[in-house]
C-alpha positions as CSV (number, residue, x, y, z in Angstrom):
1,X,89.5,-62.6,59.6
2,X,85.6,-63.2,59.6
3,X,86.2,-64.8,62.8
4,X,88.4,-62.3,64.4
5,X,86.5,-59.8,63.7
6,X,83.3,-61.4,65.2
7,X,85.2,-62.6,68.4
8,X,86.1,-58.6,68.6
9,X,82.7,-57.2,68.5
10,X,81.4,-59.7,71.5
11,X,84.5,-58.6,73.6
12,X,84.5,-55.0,73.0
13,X,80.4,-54.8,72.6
14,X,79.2,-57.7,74.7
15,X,75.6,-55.6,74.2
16,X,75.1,-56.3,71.0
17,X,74.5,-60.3,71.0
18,X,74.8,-62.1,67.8
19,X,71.1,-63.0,67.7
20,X,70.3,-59.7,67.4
21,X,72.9,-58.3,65.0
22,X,71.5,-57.7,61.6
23,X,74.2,-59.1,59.3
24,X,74.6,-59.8,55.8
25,X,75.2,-63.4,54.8
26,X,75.7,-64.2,50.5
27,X,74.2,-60.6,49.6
28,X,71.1,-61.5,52.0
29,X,69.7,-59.2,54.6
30,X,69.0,-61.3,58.4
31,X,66.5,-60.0,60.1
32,X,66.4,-59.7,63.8
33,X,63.4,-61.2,66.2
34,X,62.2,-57.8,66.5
35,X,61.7,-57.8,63.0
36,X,59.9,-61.0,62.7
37,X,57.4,-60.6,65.3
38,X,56.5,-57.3,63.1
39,X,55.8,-58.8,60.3
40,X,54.2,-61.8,61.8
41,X,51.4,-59.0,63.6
42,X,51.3,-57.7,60.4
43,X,50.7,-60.9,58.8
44,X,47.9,-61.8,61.2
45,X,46.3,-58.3,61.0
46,X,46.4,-58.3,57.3
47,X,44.8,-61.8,57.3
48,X,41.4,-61.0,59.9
49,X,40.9,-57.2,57.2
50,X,40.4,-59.4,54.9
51,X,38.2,-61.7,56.9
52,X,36.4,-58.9,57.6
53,X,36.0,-57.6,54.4
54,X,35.1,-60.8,53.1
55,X,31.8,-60.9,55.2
56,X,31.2,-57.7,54.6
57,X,30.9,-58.5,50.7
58,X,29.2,-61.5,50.9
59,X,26.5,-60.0,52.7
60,X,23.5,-58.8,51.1
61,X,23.4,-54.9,51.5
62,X,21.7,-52.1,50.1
63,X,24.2,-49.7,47.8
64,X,26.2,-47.3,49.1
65,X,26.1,-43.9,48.0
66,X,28.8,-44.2,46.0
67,X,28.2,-47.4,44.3
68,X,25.0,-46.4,43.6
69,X,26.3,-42.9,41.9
70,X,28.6,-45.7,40.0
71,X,26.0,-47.8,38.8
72,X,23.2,-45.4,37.7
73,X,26.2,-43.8,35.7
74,X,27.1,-47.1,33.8
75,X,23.0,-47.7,33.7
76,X,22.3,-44.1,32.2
77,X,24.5,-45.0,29.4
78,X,22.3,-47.1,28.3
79,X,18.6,-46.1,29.6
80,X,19.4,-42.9,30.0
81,X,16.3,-41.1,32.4
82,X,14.9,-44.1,32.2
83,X,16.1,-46.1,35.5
84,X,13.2,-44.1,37.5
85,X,10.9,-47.0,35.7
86,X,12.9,-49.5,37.3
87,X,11.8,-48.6,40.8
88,X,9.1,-46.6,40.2
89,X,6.6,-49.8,39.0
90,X,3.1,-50.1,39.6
91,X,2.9,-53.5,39.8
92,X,5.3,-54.4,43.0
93,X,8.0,-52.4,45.0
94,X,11.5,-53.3,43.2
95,X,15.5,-52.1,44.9
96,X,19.0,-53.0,43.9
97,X,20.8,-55.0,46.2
98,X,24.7,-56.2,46.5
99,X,25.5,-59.3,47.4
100,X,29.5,-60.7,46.6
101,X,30.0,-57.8,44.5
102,X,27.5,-58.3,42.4
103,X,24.2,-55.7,41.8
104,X,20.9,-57.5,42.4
105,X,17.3,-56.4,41.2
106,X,14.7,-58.3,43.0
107,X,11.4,-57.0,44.4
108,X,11.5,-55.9,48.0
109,X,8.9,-59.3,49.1
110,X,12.0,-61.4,47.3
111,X,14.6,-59.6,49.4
112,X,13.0,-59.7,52.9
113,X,12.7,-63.4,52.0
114,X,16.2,-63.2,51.0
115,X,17.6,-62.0,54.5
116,X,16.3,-64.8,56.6
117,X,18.8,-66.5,54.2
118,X,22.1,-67.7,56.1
119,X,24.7,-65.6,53.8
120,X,26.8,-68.4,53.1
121,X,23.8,-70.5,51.8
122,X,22.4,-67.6,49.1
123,X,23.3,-67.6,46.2
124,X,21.6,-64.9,44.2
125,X,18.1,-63.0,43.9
126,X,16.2,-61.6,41.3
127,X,18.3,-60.4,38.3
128,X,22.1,-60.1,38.0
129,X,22.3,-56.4,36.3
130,X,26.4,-56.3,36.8
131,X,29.4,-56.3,39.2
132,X,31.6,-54.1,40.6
133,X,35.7,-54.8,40.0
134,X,38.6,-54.6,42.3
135,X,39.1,-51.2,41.3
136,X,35.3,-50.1,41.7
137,X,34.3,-49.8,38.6
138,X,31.0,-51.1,37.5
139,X,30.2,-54.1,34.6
140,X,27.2,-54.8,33.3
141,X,26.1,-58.7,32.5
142,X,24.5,-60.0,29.7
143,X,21.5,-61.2,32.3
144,X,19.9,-57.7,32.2
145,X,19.7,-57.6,28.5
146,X,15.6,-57.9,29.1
147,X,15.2,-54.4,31.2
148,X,18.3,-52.9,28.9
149,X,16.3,-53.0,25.6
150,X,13.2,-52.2,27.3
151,X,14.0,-48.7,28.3
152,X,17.0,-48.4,25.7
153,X,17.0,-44.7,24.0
154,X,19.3,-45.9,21.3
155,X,19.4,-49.3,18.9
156,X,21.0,-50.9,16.5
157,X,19.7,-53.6,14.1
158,X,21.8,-56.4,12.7
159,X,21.1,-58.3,9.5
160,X,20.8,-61.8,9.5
161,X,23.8,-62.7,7.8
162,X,26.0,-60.9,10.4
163,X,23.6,-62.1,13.8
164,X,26.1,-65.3,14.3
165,X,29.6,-63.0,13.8
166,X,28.1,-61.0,16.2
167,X,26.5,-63.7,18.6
168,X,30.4,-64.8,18.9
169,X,31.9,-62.2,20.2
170,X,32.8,-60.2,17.6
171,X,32.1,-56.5,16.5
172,X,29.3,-55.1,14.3
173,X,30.5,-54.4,11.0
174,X,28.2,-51.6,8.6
175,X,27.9,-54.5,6.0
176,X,25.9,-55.9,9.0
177,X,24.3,-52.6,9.8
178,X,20.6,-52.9,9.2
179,X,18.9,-49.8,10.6
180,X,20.3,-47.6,13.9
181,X,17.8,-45.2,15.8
182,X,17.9,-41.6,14.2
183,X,20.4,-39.0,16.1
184,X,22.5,-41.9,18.3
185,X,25.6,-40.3,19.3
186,X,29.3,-41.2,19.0
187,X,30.9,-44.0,21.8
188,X,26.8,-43.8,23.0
189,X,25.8,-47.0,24.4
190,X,23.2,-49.5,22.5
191,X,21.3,-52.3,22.3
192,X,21.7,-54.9,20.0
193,X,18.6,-56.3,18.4
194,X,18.0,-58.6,15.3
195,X,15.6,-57.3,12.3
196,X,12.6,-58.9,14.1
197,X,13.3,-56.7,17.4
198,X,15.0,-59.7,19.2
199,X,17.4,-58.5,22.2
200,X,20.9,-60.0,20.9
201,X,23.2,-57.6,23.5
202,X,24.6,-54.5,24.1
203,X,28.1,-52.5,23.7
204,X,29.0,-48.8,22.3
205,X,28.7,-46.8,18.9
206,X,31.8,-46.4,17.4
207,X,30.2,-43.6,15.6
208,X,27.0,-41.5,15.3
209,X,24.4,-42.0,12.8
210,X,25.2,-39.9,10.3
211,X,29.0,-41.2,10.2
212,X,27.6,-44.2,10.2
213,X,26.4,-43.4,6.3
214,X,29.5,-42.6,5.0
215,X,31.4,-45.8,6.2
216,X,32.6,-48.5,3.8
217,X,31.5,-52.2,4.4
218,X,34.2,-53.5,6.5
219,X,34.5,-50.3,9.1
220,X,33.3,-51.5,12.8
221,X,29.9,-49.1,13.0
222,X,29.7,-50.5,16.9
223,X,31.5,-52.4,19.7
224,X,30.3,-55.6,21.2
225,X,30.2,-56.2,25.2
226,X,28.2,-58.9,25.4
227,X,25.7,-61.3,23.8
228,X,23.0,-63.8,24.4
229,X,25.7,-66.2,22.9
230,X,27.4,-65.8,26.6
231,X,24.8,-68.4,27.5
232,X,26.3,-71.4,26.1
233,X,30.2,-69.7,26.1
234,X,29.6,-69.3,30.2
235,X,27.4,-71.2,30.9
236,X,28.8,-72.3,34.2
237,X,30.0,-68.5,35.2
238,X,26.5,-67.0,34.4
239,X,24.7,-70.4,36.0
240,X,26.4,-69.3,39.0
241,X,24.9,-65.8,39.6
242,X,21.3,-66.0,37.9
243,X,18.4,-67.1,39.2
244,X,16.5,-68.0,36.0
């Protein structure tokens, strides 16, 4: 019948050839030539955006407006007002740069060395404050711990006997709680710091100070993000985009 059928359509519509029929074969759709050649231009256009987009990311670049509204927001979190006193210095001229997603600050005698550079060849400059995701949303790294608890407004201090829970990824318990600056506000972000003012990371208050005092021993008083115990965890991933 199949075969009938198919020897009918070429007699009675000898226009429509069987090459370019669009038939169903085992519950399969065939598509035609015309069909094919579509998605092979859109193959090939889809291939060179991403090219494109590719060099565009791995060269280094000043922020654009938005990523720099993105950053200084995830920054203010922790520095607050602060950021001015990263590129207002006194010493040297310092700027943020992006280079493969990732948020550079260098001084700008490192950078104008930087551009002569091939792309492909750099690997980073300066420090490594963060990266931006897929969806454009900002990260900090555990590299810019140093200028994070420099201009911190808010700290936390761990005891010693909770420094290597902490130092493995894990949360900051109050029976770990040594002292927390006055007035710090819930989900605010803070720096972590042993009891002889050594930067251990950073994350988020999981409640304000005076919550803080009411808590029993095992309650999580703060969240971790990240530690200096990163170092020897990732060594290879953070090897890979600091300069020392």
């Amino acid at each position: 019948i199949i075969c009938m059928l198919s020897i009918y359509l070429s007699i009675i519509h000898p226009s429509i050839h069987p090459s370019l029929r669009v038939r169903r074969r085992r519950g399969r759709r065939t598509t035609t030539p015309h069909t094919l050649r579509l998605r092979e231009n859109y193959q090939q256009q889809h291939q060179e955006e991403e090219g494109r987009l590719r060099k565009e990311t791995s060269t280094m670049r000043p922020l654009t407006e938005e990523e720099t509204t993105t950053f200084f927001e995830k920054l203010a979190k922790y520095i607050g007002r602060n950021i001015r006193f990263l590129l207002d210095r006194k010493d040297e001229n310092y700027c943020f740069r992006l280079h493969k997603d990732r948020v550079y600050y260098a001084s700008e005698k490192l950078v104008r060395k930087a551009q002569s550079v091939p792309r492909e060849n750099l690997g980073c400059l300066g420090t490594c404050f963060g990266k931006f995701t897929k969806s454009k949303k900002f990260r900090l790294e555990i590299t810019c711990l140093e200028y994070l608890a420099r201009f911190a407004l808010y700290k936390i201090w761990i005891k010693p006997a909770g420094v290597m829970s902490y130092l493995y990824g894990n949360h900051v318990l109050k029976a770990h709680l040594g002292r927390i600056t006055e007035n710090t506000p819930k989900h605010q972000g803070v720096i972590f710091l042993s009891m002889s003012d050594v930067p251990l990371g950073f994350g988020v208050a999981a409640y304000s100070t005076k919550e803080c005092r009411k808590l029993e021993g095992t309650a999580i008083v703060a969240f971790h993000q990240a530690d200096v115990g990163q170092y020897l965890r990732n060594e290879d991933d953070l090897a890979a985009y600091s300069s020392g």
